[in-house]
C-alpha positions as a Markdown table, in Angstrom:
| # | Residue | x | y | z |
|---|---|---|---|---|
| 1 | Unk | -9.4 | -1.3 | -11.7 |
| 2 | Unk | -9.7 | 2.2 | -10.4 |
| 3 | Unk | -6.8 | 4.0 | -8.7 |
| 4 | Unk | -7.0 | 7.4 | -6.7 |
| 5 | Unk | -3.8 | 8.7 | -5.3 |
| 6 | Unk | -5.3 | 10.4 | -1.8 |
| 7 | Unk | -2.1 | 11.9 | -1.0 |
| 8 | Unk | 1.1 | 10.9 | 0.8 |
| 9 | Unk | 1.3 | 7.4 | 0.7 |
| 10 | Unk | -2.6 | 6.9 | 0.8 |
| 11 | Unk | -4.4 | 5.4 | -2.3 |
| 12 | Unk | -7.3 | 3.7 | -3.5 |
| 13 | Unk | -8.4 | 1.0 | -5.4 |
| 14 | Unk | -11.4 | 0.0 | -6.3 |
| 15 | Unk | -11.9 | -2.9 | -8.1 |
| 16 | Unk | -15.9 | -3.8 | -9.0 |
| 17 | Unk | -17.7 | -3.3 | -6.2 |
| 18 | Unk | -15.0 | -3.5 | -3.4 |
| 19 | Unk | -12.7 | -0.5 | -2.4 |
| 20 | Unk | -9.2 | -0.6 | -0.8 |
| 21 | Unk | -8.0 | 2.3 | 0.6 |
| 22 | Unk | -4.2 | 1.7 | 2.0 |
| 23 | Unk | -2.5 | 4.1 | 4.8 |
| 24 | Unk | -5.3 | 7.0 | 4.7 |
| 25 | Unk | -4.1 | 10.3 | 5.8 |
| 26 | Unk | -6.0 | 12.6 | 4.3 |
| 27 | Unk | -8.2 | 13.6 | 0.7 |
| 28 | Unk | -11.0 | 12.6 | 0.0 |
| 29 | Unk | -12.3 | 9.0 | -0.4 |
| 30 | Unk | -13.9 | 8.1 | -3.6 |
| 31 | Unk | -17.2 | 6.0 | -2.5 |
| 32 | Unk | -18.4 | 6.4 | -5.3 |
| 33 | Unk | -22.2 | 4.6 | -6.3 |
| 34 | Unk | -21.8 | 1.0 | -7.1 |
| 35 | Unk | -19.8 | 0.4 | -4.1 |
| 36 | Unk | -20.8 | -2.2 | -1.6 |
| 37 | Unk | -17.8 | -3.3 | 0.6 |
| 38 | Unk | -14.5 | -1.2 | 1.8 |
| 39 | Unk | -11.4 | -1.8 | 3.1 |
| 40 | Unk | -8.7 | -0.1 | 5.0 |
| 41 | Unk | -5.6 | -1.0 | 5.1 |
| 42 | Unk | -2.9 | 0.8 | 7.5 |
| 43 | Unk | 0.9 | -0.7 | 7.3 |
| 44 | Unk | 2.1 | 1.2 | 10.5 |
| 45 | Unk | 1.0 | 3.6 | 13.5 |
| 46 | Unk | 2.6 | 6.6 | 12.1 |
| 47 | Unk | 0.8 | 9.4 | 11.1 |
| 48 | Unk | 1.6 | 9.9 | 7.9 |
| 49 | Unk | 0.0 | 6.4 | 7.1 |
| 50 | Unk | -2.5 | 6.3 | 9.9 |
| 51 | Unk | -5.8 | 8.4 | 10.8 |
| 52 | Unk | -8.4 | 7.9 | 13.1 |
| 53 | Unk | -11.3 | 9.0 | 10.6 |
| 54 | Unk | -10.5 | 5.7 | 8.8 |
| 55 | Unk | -12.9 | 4.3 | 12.2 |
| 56 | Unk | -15.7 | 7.1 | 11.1 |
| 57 | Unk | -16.1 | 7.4 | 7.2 |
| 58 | Unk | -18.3 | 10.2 | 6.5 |
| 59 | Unk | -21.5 | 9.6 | 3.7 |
| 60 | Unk | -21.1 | 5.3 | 4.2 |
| 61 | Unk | -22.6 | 3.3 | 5.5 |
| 62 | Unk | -22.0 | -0.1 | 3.5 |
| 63 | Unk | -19.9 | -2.9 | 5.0 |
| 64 | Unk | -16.3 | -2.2 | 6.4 |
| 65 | Unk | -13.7 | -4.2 | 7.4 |
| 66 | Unk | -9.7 | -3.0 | 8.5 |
| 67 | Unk | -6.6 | -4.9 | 7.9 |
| 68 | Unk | -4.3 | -3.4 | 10.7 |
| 69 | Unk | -0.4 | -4.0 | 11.6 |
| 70 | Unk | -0.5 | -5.1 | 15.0 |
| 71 | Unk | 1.4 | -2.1 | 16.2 |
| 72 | Unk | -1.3 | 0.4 | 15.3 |
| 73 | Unk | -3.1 | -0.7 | 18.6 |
| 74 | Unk | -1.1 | 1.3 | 20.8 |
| 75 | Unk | -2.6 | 4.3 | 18.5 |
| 76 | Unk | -5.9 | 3.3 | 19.3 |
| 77 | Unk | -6.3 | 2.5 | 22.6 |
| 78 | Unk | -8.0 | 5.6 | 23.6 |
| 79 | Unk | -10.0 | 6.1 | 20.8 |
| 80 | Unk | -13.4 | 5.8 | 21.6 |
| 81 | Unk | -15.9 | 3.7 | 18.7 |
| 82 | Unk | -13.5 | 1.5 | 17.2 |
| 83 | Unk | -15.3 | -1.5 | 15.5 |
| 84 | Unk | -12.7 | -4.4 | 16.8 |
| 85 | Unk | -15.4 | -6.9 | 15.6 |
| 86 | Unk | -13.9 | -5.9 | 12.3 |
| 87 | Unk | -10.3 | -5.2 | 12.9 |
| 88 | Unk | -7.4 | -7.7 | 11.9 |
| 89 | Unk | -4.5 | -7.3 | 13.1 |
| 90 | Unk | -1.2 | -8.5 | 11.4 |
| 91 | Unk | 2.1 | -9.2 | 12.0 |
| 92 | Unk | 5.3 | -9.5 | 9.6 |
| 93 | Unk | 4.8 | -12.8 | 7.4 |
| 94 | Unk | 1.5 | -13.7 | 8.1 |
| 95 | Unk | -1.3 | -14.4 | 5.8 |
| 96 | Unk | -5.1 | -14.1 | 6.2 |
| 97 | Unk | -8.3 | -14.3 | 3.7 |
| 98 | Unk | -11.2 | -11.9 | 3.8 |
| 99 | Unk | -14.9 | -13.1 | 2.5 |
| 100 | Unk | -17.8 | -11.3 | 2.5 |
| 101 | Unk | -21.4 | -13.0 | 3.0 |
| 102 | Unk | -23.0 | -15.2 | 5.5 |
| 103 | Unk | -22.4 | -19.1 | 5.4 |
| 104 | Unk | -20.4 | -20.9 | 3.3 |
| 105 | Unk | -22.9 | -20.3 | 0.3 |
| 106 | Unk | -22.1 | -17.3 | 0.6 |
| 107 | Unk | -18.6 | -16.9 | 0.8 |
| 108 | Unk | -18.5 | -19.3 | -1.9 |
| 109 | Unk | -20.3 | -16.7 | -4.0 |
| 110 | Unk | -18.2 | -14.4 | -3.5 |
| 111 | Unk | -15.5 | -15.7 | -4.0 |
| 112 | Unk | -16.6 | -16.7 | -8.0 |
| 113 | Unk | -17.4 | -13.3 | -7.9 |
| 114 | Unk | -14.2 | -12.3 | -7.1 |
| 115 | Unk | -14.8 | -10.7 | -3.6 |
| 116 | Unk | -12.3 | -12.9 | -1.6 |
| 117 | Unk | -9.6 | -11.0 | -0.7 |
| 118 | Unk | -6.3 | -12.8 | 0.4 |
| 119 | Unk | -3.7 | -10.5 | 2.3 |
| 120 | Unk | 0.1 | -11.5 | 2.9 |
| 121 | Unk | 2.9 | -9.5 | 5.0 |
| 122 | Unk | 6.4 | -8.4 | 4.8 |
| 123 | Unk | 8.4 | -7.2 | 7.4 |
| 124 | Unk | 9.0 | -3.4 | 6.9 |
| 125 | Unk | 12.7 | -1.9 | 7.4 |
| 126 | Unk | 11.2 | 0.8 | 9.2 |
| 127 | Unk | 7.4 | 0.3 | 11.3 |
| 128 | Unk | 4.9 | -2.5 | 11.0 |
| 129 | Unk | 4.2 | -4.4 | 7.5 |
| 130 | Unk | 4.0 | -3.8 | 3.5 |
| 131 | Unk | 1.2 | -5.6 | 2.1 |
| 132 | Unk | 0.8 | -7.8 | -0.7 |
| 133 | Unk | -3.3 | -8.3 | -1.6 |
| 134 | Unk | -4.4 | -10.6 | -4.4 |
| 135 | Unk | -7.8 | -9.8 | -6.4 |
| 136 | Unk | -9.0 | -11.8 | -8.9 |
| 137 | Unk | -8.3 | -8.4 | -10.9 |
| 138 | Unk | -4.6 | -9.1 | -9.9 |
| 139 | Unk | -2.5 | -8.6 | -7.0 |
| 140 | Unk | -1.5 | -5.0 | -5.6 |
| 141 | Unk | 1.4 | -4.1 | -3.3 |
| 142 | Unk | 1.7 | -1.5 | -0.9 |
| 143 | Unk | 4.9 | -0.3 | 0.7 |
| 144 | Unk | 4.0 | 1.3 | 3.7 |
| 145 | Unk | 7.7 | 2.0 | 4.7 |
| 146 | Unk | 9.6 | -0.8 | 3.7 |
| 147 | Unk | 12.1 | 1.1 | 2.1 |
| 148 | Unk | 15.9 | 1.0 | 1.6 |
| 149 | Unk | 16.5 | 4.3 | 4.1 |
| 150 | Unk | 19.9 | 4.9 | 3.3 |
| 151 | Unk | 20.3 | 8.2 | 4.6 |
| 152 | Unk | 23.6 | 10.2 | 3.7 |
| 153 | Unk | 24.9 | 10.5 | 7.6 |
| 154 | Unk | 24.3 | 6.8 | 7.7 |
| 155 | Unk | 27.6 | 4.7 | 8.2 |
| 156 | Unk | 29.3 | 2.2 | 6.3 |
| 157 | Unk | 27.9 | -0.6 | 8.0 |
| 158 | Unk | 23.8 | 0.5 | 8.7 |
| 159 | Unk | 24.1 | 1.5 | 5.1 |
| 160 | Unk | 25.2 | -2.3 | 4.2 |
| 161 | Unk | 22.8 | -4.2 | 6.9 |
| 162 | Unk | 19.7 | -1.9 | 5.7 |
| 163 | Unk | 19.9 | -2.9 | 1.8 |
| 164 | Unk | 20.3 | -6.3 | 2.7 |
| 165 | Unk | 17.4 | -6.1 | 4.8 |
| 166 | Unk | 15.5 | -4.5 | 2.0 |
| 167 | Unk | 16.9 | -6.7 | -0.2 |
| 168 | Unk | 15.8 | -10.1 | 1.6 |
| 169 | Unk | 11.8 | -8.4 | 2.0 |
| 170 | Unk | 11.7 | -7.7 | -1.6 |
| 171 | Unk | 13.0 | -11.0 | -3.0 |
| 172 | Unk | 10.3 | -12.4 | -1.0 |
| 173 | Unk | 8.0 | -11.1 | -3.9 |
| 174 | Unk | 10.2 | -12.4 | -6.7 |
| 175 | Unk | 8.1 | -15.0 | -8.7 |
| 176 | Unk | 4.8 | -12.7 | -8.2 |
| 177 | Unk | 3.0 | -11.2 | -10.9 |
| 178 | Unk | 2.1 | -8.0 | -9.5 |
| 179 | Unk | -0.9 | -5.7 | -11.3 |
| 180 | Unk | -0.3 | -2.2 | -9.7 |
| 181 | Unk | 3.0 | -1.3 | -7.2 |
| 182 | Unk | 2.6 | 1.4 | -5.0 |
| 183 | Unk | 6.9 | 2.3 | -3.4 |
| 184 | Unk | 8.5 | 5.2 | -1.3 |
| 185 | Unk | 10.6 | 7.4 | -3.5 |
| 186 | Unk | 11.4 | 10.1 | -0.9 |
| 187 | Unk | 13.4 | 13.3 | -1.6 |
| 188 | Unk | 14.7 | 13.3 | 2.1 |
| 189 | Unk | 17.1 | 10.4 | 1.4 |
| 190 | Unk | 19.2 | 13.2 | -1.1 |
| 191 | Unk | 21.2 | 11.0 | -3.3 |
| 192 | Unk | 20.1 | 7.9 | -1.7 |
| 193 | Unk | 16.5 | 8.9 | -2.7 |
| 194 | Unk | 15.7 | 6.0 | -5.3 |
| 195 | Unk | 17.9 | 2.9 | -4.6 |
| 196 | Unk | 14.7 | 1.2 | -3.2 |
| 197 | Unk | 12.6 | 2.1 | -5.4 |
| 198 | Unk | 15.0 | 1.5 | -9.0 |
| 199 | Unk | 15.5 | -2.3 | -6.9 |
| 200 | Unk | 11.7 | -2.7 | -6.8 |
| 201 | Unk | 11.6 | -2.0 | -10.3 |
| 202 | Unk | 14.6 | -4.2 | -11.4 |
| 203 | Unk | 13.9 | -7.0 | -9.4 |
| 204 | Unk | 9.8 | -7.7 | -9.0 |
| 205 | Unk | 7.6 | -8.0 | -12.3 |
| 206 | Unk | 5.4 | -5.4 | -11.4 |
| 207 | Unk | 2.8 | -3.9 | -14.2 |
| 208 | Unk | 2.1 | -0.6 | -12.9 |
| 209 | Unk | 4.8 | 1.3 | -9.8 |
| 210 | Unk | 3.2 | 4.4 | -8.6 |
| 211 | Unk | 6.1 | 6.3 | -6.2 |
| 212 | Unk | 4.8 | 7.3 | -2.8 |
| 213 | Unk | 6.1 | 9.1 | 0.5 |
| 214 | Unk | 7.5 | 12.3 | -1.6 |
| 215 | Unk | 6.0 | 14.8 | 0.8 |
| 216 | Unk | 4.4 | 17.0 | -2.0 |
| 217 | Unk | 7.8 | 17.1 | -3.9 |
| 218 | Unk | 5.9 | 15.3 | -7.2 |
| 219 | Unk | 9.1 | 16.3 | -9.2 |
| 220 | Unk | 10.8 | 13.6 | -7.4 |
| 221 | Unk | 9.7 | 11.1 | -9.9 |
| 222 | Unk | 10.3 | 13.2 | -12.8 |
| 223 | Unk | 13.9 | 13.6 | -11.5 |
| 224 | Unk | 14.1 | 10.0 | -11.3 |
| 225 | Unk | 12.3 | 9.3 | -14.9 |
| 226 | Unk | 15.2 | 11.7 | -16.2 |
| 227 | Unk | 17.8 | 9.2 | -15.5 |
| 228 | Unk | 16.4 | 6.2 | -16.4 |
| 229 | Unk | 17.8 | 4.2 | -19.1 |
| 230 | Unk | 15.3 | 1.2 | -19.7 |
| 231 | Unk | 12.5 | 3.0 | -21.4 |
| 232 | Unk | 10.7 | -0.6 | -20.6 |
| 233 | Unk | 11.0 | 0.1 | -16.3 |
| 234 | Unk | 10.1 | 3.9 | -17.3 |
| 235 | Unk | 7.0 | 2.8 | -18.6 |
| 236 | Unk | 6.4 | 0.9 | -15.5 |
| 237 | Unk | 6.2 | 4.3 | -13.5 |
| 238 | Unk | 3.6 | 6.4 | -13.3 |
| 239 | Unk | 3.5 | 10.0 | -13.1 |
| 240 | Unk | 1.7 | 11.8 | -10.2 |
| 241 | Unk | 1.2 | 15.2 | -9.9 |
| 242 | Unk | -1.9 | 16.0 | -7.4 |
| 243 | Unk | -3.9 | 14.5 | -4.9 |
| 244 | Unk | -6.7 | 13.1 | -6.4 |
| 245 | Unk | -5.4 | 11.9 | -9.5 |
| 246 | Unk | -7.3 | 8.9 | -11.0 |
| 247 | Unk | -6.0 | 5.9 | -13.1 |
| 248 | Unk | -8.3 | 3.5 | -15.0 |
| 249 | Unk | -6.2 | 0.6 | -15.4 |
């Protein structure tokens, strides 16, 4: 597999022939040749994890399909061109499998081929859903902004009621074998900046954990990589340091 940090939270994958691209704000996508089918994901309305161009990608004109948390419709509801044929929309802990091809000869195909794509939700802390997708590559999970936003002004008891609703979303992935990880590690939370993201790492068996959401501040993760201890988790994360940055994995 083929990863592109696009900037932000945004990423690709690309895995043979089909492309993911998860909450697209800006850069450039990488349809590159060999590419037959896309999909975008978006995890919530905001719009540092949701733009309109997603609806109009410049240069394709293969097949596209969109994986939406219902809550992005409000965004869209004056948007002229939107292809709702190929929108579906999800809600927190729901579950739905994509297959390309016509007739079940086809989707059966694909599916050998490993082109069925089967999409589960968690309910974020913040907006909308994280996703969990499963590839025959492996499976890939993207955050959006379920996070543990513990800010500093925050009191005693939100502080206490949002890790344990962290806490109960991300055991929900505890028995998964996850391939690549992608998890907020944002600077704004000051010394709260990486509880979420050191209990993704402790708790999930994740191969790959790309940190997300540091507004441009790509020190973050180095600042977080300084204090680790368990040189096995510090393997786990990987360093990003520009937008368009590519990982062959």
């Amino acid at each position: 597999m083929k990863v592109t940090f696009l900037g932000h939270s945004g990423f690709a994958v690309q895995a043979g022939s089909l492309l993911l691209i998860f909450d697209y704000e800006t850069g450039e996508l990488p349809l590159e040749d060999g590419i037959e089918r896309l999909i975008f994901f978006v995890s919530h309305r905001h719009q540092d994890h949701f733009n309109p161009a997603i609806f109009y990608p410049e240069g394709w004109n293969g097949q596209t399909e969109y994986v939406l948390s219902k809550d992005v419709r409000k965004a869209i509801r004056r948007l002229e061109g939107v292809p709702e044929e190929r929108c579906r929309w999800m809600a927190a802990g729901e579950e739905l499998r994509l297959t390309s091809g016509d007739g079940a000869d086809g989707r059966e195909q694909r599916e050998r081929d490993g082109q069925s794509v089967r999409v589960r939700t968690l309910r974020s802390t913040d907006c909308g859903v994280a996703f969990l997708v499963s590839l025959e590559e492996g499976q890939i999970y993207h955050a959006g902004d379920l996070n543990c936003w513990t800010w500093p002004e925050d009191t005693k008891q939100h502080r206490n009621q949002m890790v344990a609703e962290y806490q109960r979303e991300i055991r929900r992935l505890q028995g998964e074998q996850i391939r690549l990880a992608f998890c907020p590690l944002d600077p704004r939370l000051e010394e709260n900046y990486a509880d979420g993201f050191l209990w993704f790492l402790e708790h999930v068996d994740a191969d790959y954990v790309w940190p997300m959401h540091m507004w441009e501040e790509y020190g973050t993760a180095e600042r977080l990589l300084a204090t680790m201890e368990d040189e096995a988790l510090k393997k786990k994360v990987m360093r990003i340091s520009r937008a368009g940055q590519q990982w062959e994995i």
